[in-house]
C-alpha positions as CSV (number, residue, x, y, z in Angstrom):
1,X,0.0,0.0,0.0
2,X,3.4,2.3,1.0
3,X,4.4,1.5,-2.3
4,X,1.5,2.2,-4.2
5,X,1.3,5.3,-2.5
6,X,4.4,6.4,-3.6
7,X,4.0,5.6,-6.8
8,X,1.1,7.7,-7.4
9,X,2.8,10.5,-5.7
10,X,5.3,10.4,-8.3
11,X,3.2,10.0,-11.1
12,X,1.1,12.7,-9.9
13,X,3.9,15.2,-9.5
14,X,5.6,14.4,-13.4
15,X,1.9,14.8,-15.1
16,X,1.1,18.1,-12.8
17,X,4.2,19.4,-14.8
18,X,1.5,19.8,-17.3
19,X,-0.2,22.4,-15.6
20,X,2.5,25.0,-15.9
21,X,1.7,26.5,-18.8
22,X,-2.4,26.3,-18.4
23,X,-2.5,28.1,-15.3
24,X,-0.1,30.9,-17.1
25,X,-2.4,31.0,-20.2
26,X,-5.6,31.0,-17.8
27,X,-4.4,33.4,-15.4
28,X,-4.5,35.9,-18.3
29,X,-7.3,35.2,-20.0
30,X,-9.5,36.0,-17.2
31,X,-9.4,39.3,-17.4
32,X,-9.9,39.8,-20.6
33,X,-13.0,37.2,-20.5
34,X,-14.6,38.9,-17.4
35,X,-14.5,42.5,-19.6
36,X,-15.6,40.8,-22.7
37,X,-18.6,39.6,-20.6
38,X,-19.4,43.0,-19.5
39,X,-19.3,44.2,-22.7
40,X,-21.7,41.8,-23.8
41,X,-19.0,40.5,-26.3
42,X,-19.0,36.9,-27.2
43,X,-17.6,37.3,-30.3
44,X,-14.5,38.0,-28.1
45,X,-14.8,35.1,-25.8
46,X,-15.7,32.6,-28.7
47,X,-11.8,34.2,-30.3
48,X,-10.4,33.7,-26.7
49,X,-11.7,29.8,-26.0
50,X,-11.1,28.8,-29.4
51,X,-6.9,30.3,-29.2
52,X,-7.2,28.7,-25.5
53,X,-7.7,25.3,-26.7
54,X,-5.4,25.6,-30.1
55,X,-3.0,26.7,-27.8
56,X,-3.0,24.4,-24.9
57,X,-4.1,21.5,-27.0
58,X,0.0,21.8,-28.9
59,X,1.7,22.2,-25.6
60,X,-0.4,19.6,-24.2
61,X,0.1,17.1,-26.9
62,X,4.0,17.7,-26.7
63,X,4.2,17.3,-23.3
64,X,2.1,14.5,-22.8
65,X,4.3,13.0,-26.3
66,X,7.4,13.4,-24.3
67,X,6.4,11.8,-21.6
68,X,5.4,8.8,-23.3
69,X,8.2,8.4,-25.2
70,X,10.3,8.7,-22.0
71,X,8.3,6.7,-19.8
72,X,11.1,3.6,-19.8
73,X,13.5,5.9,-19.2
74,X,11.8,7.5,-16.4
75,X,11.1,4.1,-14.9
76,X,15.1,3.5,-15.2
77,X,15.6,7.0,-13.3
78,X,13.7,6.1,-10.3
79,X,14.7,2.1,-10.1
80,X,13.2,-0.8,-9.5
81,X,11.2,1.1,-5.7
82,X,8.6,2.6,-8.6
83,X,7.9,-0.8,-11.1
84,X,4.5,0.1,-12.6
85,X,4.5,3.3,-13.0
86,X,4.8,4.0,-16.5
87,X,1.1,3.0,-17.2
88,X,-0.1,5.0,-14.0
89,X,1.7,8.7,-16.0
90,X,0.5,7.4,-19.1
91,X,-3.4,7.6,-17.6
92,X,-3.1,10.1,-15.8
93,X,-1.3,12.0,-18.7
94,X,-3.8,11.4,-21.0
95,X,-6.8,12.4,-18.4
96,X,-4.2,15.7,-18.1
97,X,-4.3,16.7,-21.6
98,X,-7.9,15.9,-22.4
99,X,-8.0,18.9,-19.2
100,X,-5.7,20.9,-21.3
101,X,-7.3,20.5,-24.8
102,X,-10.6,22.1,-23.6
103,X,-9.0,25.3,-23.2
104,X,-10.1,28.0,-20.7
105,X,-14.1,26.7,-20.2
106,X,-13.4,27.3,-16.3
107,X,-12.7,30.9,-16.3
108,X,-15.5,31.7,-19.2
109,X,-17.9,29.8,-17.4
110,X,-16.1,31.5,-13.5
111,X,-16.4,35.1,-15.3
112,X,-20.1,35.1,-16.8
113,X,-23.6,35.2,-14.7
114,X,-23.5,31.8,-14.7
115,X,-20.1,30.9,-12.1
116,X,-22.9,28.7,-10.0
117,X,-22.7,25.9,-13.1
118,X,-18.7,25.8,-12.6
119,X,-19.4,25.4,-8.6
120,X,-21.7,22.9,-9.8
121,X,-19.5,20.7,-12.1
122,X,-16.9,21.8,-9.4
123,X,-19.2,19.5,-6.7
124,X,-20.2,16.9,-9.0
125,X,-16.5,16.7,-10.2
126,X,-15.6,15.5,-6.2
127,X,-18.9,13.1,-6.1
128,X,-17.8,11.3,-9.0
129,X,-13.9,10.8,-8.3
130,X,-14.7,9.6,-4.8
131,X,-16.7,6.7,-5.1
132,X,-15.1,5.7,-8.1
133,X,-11.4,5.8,-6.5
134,X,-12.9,3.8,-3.6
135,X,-14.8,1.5,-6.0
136,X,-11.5,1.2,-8.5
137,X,-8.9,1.3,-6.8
138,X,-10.2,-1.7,-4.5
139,X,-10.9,-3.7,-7.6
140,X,-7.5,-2.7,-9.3
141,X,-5.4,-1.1,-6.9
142,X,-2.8,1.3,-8.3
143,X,-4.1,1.2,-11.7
144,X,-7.7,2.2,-10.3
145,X,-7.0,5.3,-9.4
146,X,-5.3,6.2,-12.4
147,X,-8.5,5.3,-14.7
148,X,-10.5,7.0,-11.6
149,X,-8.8,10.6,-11.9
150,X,-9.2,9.9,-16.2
151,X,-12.9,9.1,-16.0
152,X,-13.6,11.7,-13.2
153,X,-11.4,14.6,-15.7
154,X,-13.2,13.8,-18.8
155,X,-16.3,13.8,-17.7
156,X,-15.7,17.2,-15.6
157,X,-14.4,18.4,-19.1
158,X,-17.1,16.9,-21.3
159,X,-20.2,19.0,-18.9
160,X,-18.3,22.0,-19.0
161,X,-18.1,21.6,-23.0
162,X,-21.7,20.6,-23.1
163,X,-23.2,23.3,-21.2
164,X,-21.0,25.9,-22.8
165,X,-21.7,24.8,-26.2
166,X,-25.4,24.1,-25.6
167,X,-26.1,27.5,-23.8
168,X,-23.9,29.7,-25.9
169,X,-23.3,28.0,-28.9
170,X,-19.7,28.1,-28.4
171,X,-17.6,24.9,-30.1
172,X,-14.0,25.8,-30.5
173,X,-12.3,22.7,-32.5
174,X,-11.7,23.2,-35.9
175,X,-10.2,20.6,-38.3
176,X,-6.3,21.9,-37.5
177,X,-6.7,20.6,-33.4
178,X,-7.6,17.5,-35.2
179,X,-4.4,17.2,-37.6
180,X,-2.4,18.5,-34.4
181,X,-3.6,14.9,-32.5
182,X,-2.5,13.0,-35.5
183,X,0.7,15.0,-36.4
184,X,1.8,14.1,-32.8
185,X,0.7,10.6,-32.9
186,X,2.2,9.7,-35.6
187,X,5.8,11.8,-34.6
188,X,5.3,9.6,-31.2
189,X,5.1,6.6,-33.3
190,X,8.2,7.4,-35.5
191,X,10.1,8.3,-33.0
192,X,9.8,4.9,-30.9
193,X,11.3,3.3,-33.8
194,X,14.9,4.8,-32.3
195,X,16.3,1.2,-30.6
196,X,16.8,2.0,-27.2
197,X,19.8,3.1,-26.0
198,X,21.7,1.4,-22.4
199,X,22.2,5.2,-21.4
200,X,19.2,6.6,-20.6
201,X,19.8,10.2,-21.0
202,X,20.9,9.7,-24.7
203,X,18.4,7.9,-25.0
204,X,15.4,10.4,-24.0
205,X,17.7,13.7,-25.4
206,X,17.4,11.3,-29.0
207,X,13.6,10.9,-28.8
208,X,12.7,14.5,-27.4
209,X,14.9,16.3,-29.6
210,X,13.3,14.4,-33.1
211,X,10.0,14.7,-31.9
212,X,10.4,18.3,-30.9
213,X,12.0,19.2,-34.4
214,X,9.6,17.2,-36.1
215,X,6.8,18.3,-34.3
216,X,7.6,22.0,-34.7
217,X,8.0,22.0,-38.2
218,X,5.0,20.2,-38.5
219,X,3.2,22.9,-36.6
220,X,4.5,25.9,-38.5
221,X,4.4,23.8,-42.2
222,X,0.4,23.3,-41.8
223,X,0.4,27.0,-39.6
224,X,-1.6,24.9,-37.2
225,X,-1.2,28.0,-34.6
226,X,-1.2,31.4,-35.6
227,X,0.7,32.7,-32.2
228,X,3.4,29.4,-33.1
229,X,4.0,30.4,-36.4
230,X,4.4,34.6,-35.5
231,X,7.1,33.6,-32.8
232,X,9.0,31.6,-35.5
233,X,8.5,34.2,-37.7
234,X,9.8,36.9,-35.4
235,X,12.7,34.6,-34.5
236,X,13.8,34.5,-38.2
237,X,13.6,37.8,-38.8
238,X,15.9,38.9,-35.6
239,X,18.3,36.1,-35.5
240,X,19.0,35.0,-39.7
């Protein structure tokens, strides 16, 4: 149970990496949301959830990508104490980016007349995890709770999504989040092909540094993200 414990403690602390950048990206939309709701502008806050979720759907999918592709090799940095945990991120990643691919929903719903539905989904959100960690994580121990926080955080998502698509009208995937999944699965897949190498660090600076490459001139080839492809551009222009 120790050991389990500290597993999911781990696990939990690598895939909360992924939060970084959301909270950054959310921390400044609000107040540009909560004056676009006073101005009765949802024009605005369609533009801001639909950048939100382009925008934290990339860095999601390349963080979550680099984590899977160095998931032996972060098994191998913490030893044999932390066996089965490579599945456990891998979950728990997944539930993470399905979080970050649905953009700022919090803070539009927190910011309009209608907070008391995030509260809500907020209470449901606890009254779902709980009796499904208790329920799955006696049935499958470790691995329970990992497919307890993924169902709990997609479903969390998917009422958010719902209520602010059915109530607003607001849908913010367009078919370039869609080539952005499959660009990144199938870099994740060609980058596995690399045999493994007996040093580990080689081994995950060989498969993060292709994917990032590959990934980033994938992204500004098919202009996938507008704010992407203006930082390259800027770049260029200063530095060649």
């Amino acid at each position: 149970g120790l050991t389990d414990t500290a597993v999911f403690t781990i696990a939990t602390y690598i895939v909360t990496l992924m939060e970084v950048p959301q909270r950054s990206m959310n921390s400044a939309a609000t107040p540009a949301l909560a004056q676009a709701w006073k101005d009765k502008d949802t024009a605005k806050i369609n533009r801001i959830y639909q950048k939100s979720v382009n925008n934290l759907l990339l860095v999601g999918l390349s963080m979550f990508a680099l984590m899977w592709l160095n998931l032996h090799n972060i098994s191998k940095l913490l030893g044999k104490d932390f066996s089965g945990i490579e599945p456990v991120i891998f979950l728990m990643g997944i539930g993470k980016l399905i979080d970050l691919g649905t953009g700022a929903n919090s803070q539009i719903i927190g910011t309009s007349s209608y907070w008391r539905v995030d509260f809500t989904t907020n209470v449901i959100y606890t009254l779902v995890a709980l009796p499904l960690n208790y329920f799955l994580i006696a049935h499958y121990g470790l691995m329970g709770a990992a497919y307890s926080n993924l169902i709990s955080l997609a479903f969390y998502n998917l009422l958010r999504f719902g209520f602010l698509w059915k109530k607003f009208d607001m849908q913010p995937y367009n078919s370039k989040d869609l080539l952005a999944t499959i660009l990144a699965a199938a870099i994740v897949l060609l980058a596995n092909l690399i045999p493994v190498f007996d040093n580990f660090i080689f081994d995950a600076i060989a498969r993060s540094s292709l994917f990032i490459l590959l990934f980033a001139a994938a992204i500004y080839t098919f202009k996938i993200s507008d704010a992407a492809n203006e930082m390259v551009n800027n770049f260029i222009r200063k530095f060649l």
